[in-house]
N, CA, C and O of each residue as an XYZ file, in Angstrom:
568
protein
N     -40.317     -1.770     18.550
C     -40.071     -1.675     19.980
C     -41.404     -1.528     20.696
O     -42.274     -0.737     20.330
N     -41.480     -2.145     21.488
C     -43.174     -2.284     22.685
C     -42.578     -0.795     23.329
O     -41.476     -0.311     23.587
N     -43.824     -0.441     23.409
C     -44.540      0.957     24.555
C     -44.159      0.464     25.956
O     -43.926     -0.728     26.156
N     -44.122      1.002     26.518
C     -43.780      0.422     28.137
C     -45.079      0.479     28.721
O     -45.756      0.361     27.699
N     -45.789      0.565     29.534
C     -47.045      0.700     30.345
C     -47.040      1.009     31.766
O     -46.185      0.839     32.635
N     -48.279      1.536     31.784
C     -47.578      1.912     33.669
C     -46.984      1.354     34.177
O     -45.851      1.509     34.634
N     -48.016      0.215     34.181
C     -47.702     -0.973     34.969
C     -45.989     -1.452     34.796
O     -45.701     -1.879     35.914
N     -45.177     -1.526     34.211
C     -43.913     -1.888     34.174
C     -43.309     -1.121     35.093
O     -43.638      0.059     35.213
N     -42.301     -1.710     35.904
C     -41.291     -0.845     36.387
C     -40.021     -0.193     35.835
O     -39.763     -0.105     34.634
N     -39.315      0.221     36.758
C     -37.906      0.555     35.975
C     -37.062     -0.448     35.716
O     -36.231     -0.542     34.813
N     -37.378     -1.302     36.703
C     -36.420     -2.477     36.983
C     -36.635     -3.773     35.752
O     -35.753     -4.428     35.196
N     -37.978     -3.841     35.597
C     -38.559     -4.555     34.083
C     -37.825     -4.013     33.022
O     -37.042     -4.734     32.405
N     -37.999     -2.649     32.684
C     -37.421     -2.096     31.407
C     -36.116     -2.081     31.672
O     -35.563     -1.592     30.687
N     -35.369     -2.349     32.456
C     -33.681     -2.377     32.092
C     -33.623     -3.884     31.914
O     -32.664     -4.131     31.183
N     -34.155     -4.818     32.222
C     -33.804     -5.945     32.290
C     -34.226     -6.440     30.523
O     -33.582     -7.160     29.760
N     -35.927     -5.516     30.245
C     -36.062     -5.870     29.266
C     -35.284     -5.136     28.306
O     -35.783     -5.209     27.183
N     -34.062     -4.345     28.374
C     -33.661     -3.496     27.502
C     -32.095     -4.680     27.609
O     -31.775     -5.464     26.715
N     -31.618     -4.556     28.459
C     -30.438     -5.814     28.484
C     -30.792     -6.560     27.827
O     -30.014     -6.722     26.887
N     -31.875     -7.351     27.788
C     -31.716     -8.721     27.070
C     -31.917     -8.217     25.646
O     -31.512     -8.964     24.756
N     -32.471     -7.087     25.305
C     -32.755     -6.853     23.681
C     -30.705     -6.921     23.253
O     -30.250     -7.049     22.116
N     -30.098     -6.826     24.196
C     -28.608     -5.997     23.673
C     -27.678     -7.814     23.716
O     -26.680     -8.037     23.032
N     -28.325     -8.869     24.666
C     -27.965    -10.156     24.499
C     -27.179    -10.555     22.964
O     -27.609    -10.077     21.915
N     -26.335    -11.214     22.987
C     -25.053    -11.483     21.970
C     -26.299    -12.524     21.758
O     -26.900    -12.776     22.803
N     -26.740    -13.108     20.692
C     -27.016    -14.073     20.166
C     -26.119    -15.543     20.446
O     -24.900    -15.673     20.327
N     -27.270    -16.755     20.916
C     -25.933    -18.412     20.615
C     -25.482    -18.220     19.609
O     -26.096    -17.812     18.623
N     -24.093    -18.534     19.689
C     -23.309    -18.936     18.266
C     -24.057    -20.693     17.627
O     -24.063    -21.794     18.178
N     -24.439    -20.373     16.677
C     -24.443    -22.358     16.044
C     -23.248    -23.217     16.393
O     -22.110    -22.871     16.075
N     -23.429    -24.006     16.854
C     -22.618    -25.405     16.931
C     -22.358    -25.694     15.703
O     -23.136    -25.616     14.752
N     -20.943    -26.130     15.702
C     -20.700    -26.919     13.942
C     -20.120    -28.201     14.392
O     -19.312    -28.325     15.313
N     -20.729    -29.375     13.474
C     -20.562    -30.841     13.599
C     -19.169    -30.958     13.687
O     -18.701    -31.778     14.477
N     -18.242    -30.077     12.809
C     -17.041    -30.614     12.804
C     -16.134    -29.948     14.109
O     -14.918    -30.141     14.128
N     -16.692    -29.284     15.016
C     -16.106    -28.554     16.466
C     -16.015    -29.945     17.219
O     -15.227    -30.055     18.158
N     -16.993    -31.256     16.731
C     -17.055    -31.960     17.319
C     -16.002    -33.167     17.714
O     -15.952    -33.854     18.734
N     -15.023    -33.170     16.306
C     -14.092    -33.998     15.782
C     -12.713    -34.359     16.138
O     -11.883    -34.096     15.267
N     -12.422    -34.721     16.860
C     -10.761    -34.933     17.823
C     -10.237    -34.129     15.912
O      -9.877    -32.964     15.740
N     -10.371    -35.164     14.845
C      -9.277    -34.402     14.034
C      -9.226    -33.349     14.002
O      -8.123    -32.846     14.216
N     -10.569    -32.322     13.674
C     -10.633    -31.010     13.664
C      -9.887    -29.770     14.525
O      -9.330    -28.686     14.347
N     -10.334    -30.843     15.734
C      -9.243    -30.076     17.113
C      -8.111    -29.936     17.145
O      -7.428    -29.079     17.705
N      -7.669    -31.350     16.130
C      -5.712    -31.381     16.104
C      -5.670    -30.374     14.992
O      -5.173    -29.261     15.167
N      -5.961    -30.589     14.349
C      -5.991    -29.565     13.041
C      -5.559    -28.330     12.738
O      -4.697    -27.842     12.006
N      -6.930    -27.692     13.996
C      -6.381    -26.537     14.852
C      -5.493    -25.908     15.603
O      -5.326    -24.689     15.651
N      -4.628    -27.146     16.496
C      -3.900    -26.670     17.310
C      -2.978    -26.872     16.159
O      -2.393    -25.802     15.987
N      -2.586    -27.755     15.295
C      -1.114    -27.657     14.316
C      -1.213    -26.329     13.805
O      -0.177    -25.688     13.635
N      -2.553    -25.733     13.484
C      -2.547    -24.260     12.502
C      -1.904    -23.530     13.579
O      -0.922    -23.107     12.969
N      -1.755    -22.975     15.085
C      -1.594    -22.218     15.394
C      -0.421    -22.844     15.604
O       0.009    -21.690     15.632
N       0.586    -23.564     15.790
C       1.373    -23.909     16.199
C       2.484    -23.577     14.793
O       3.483    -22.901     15.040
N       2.254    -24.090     13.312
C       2.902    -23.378     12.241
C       2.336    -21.618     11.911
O       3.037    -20.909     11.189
N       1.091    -21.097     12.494
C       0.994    -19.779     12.165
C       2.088    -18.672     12.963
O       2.548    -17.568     12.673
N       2.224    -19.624     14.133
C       3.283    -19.285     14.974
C       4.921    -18.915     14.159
O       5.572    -17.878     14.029
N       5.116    -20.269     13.757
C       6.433    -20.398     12.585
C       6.307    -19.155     11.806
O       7.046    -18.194     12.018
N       5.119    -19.155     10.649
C       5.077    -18.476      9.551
C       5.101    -16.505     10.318
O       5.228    -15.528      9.580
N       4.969    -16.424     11.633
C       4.964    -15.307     12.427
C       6.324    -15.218     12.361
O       6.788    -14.092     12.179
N       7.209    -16.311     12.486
C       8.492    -16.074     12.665
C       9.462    -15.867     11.175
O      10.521    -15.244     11.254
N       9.146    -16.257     10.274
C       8.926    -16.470      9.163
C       9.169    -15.013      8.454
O      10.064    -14.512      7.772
N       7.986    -14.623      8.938
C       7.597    -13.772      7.789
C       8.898    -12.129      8.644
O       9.381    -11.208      7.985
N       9.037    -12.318      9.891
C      10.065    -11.428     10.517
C      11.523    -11.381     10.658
O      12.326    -10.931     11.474
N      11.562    -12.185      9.264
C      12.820    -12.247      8.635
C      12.623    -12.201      7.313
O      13.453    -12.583      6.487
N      11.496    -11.724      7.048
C      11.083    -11.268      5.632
C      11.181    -12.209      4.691
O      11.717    -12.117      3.587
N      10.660    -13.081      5.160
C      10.253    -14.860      4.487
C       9.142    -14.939      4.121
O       8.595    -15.952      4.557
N       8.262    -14.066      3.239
C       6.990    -13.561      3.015
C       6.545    -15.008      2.501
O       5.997    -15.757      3.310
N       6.715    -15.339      1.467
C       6.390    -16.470      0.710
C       6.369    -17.283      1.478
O       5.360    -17.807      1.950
N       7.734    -17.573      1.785
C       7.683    -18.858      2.518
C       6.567    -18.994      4.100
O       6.612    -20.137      4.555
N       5.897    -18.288      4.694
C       5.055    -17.767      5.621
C       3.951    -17.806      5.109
O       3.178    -18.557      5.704
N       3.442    -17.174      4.020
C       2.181    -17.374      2.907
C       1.809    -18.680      3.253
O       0.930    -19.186      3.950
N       3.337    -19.331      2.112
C       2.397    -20.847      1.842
C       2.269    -21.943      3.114
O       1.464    -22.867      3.227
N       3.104    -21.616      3.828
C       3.246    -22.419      5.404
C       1.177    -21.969      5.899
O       0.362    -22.820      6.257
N       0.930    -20.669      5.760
C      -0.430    -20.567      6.538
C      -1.240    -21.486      5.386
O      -2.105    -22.249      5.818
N      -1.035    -21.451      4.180
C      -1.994    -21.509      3.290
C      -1.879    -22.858      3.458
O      -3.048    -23.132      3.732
N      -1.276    -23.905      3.484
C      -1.225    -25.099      3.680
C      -1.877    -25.850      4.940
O      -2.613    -26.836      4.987
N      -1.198    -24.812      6.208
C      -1.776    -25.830      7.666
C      -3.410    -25.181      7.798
O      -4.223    -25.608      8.618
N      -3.607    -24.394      7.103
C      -5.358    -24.181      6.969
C      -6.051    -24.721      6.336
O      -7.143    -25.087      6.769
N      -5.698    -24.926      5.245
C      -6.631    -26.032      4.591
C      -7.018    -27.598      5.414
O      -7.873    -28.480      5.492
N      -5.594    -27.131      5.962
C      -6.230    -28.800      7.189
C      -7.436    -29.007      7.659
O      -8.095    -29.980      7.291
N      -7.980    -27.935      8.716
C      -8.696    -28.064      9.437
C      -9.999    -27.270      8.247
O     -11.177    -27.443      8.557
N      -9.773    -26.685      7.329
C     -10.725    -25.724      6.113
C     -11.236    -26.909      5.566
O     -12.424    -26.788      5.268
N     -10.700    -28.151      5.298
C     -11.133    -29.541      4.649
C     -12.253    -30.340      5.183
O     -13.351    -30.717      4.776
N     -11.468    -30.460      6.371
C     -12.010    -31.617      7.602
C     -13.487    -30.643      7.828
O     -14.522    -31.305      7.888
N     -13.578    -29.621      7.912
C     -14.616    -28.008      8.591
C     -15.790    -28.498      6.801
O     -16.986    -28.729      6.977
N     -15.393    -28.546      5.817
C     -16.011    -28.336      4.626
C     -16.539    -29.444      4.441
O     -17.737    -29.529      4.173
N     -15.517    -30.815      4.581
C     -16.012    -32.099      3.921
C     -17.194    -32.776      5.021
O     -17.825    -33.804      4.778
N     -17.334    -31.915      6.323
C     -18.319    -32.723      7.292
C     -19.782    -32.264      6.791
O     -20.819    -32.928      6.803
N     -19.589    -31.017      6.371
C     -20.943    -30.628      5.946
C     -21.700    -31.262      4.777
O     -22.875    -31.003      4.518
N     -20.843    -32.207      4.017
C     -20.954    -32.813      2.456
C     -22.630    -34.278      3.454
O     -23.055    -34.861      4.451
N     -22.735    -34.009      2.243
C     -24.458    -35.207      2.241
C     -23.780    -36.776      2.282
O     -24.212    -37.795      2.821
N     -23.012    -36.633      1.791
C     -22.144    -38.232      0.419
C     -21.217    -38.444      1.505
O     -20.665    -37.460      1.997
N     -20.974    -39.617      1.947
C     -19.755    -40.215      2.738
C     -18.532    -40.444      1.806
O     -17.457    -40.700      2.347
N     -18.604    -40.374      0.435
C     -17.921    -40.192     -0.355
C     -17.068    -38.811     -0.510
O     -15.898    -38.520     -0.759
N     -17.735    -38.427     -0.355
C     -17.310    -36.718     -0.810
C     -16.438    -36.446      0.914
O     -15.317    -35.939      0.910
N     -16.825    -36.675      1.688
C     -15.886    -36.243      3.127
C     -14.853    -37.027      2.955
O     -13.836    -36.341      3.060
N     -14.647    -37.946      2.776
C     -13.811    -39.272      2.620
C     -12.556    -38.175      1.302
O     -11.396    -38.051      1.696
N     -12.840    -37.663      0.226
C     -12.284    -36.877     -0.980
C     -11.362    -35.927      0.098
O     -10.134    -35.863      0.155
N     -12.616    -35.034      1.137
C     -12.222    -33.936      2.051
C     -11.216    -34.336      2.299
O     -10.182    -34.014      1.714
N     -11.332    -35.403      3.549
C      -9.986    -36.004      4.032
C      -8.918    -36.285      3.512
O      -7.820    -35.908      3.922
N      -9.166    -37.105      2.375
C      -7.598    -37.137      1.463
C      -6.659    -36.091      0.861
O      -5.473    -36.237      0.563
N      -7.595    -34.776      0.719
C      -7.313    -33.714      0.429
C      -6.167    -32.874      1.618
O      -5.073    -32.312      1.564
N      -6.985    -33.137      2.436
C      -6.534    -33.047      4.107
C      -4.915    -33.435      4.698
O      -3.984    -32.891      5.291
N      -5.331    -34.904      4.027
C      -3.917    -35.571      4.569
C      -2.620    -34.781      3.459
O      -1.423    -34.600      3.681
N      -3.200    -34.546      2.617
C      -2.624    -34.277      0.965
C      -1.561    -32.938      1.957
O      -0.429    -33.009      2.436
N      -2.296    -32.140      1.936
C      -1.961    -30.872      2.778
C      -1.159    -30.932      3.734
O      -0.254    -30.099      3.697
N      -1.182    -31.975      5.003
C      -0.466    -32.317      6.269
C       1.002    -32.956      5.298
O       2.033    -32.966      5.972
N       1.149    -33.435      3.919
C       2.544    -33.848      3.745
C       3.056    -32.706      3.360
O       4.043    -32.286      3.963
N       2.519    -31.988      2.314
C       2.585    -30.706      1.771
C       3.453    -30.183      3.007
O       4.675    -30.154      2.863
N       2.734    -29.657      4.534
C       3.334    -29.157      5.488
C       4.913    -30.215      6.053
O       6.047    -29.905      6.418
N       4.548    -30.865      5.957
C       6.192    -32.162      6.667
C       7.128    -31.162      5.351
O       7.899    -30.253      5.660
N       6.894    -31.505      4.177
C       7.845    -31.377      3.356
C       8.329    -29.760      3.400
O       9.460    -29.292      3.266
N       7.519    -29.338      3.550
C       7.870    -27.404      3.824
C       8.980    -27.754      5.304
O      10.160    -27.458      5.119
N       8.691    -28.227      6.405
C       9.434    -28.150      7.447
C      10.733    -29.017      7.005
O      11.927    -28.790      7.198
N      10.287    -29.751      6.552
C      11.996    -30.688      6.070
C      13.169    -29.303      5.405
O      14.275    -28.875      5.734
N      12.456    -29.081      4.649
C      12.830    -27.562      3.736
C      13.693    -26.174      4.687
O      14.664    -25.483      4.380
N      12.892    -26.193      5.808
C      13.169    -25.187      5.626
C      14.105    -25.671      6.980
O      14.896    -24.952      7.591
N      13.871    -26.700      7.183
C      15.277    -27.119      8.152
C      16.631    -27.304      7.823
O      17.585    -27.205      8.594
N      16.657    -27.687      6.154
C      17.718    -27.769      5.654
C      18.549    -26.383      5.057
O      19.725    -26.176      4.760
N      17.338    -25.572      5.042
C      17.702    -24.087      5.092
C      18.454    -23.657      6.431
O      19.436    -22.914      6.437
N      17.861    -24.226      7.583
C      18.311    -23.572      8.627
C      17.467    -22.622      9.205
O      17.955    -21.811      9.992
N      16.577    -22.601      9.007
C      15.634    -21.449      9.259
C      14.941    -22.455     10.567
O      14.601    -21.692     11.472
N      14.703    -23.600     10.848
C      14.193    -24.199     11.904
C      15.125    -25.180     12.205
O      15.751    -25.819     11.358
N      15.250    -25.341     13.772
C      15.943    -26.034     14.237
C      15.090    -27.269     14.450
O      13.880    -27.304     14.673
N      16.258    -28.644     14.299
C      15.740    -29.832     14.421
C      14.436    -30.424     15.078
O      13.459    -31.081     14.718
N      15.011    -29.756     16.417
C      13.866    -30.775     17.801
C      12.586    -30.209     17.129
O      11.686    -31.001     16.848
N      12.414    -28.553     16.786
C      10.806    -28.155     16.475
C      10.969    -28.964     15.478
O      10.206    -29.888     15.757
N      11.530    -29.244     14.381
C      11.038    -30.103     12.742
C      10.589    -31.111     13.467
O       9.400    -31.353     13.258
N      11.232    -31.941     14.424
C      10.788    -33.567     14.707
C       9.311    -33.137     15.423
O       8.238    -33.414     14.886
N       9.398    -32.550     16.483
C       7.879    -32.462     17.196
C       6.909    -32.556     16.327
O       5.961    -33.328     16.474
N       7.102    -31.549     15.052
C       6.256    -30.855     14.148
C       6.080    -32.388     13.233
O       4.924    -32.581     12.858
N       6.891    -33.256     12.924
C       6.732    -33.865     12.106
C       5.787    -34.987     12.660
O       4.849    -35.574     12.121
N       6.429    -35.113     14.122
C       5.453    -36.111     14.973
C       4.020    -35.462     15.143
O       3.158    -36.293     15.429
N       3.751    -34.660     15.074
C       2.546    -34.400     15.499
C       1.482    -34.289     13.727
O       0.278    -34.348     13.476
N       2.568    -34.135     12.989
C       1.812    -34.358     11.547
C       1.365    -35.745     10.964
O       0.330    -36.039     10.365
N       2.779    -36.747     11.422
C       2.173    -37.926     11.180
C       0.852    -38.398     12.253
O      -0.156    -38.947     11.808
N       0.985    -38.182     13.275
C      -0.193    -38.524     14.181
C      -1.616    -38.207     13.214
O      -2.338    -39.008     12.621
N      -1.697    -36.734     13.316
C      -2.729    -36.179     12.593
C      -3.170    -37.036     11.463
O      -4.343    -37.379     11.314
N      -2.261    -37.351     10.723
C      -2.323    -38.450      9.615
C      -2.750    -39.783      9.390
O      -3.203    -40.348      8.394
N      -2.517    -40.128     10.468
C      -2.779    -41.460     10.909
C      -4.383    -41.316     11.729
O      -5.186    -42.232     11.911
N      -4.482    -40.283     12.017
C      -5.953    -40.084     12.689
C      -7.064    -40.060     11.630
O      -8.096    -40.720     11.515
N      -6.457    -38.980     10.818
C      -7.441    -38.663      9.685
C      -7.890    -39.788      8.755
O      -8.989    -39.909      8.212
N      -6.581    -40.771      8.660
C      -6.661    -42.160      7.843
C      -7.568    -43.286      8.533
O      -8.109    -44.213      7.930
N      -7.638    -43.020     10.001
C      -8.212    -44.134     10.222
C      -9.805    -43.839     10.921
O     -10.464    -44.703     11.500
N     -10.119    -42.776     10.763
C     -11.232    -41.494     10.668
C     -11.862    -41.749      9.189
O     -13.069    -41.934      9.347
N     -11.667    -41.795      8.421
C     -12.072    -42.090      7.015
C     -12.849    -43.352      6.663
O     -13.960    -43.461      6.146
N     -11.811    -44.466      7.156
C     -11.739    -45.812      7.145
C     -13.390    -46.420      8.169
O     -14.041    -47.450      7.993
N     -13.578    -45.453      9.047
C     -14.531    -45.880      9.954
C     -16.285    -44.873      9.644
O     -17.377    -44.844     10.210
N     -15.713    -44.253      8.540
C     -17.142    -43.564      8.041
C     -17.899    -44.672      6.958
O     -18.983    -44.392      6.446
């Protein structure tokens, strides 16, 4: 920590004491950059939502693997951008899409359970194939 000096005022040392207390920039990440990444995201909160509902009917498991699945979505797309190899993101992605059926087939499931009503399965399913079709043709153009 610097000595203060006469010469400083009060008004210097609070300003210079504020900025010592300044939050640091967060880093930018390449993949914040990515329409898929973004959808990715909004599907996670949109099934973490479900698995909220889920799990308050003491559907533990079934809530588990619902998060553990729509995270890897966007955990893929987030991992495979950082890869050197256009090969290896391209793996990410398939992994990715792998996951987004994984999720359709959990909602088919648990509609036939009854635990979700139709219109959310269809939205949910529409908005998975989209994602799918993004990620596929996202791949195709690396």
């Amino acid at each position: 920590m610097r000595d203060c000096t006469k010469d400083e005022t009060e008004d210097e040392r609070t300003v210079r004491k504020d900025s010592s207390r300044a939050r640091p920039r967060r880093p930018h990440w390449r993949f914040e950059d990515l329409e898929i990444w973004n959808k990715a995201v909004d599907l996670a909160v949109k099934f973490h939502r479900i698995a909220e509902r889920l799990d308050s009917r003491r559907l533990y498991r079934y809530a588990e693997q619902l998060r553990a699945a729509d995270l890897s979505i966007s955990n893929n797309i987030a991992e495979g951008s950082g890869s050197v190899h256009k090969q290896e993101f391209i793996q990410f992605l398939n992994i990715t899409r792998r996951s987004l059926f994984e999720d359709a087939s959990m909602l088919l499931v648990f509609e036939r359970l009854g635990l979700l009503e139709s219109a959310e399965v269809d939205e949910l399913l529409l908005d998975c194939d989209e994602e799918s079709r993004k990620i596929t043709n996202f791949s195709r153009k690396l």
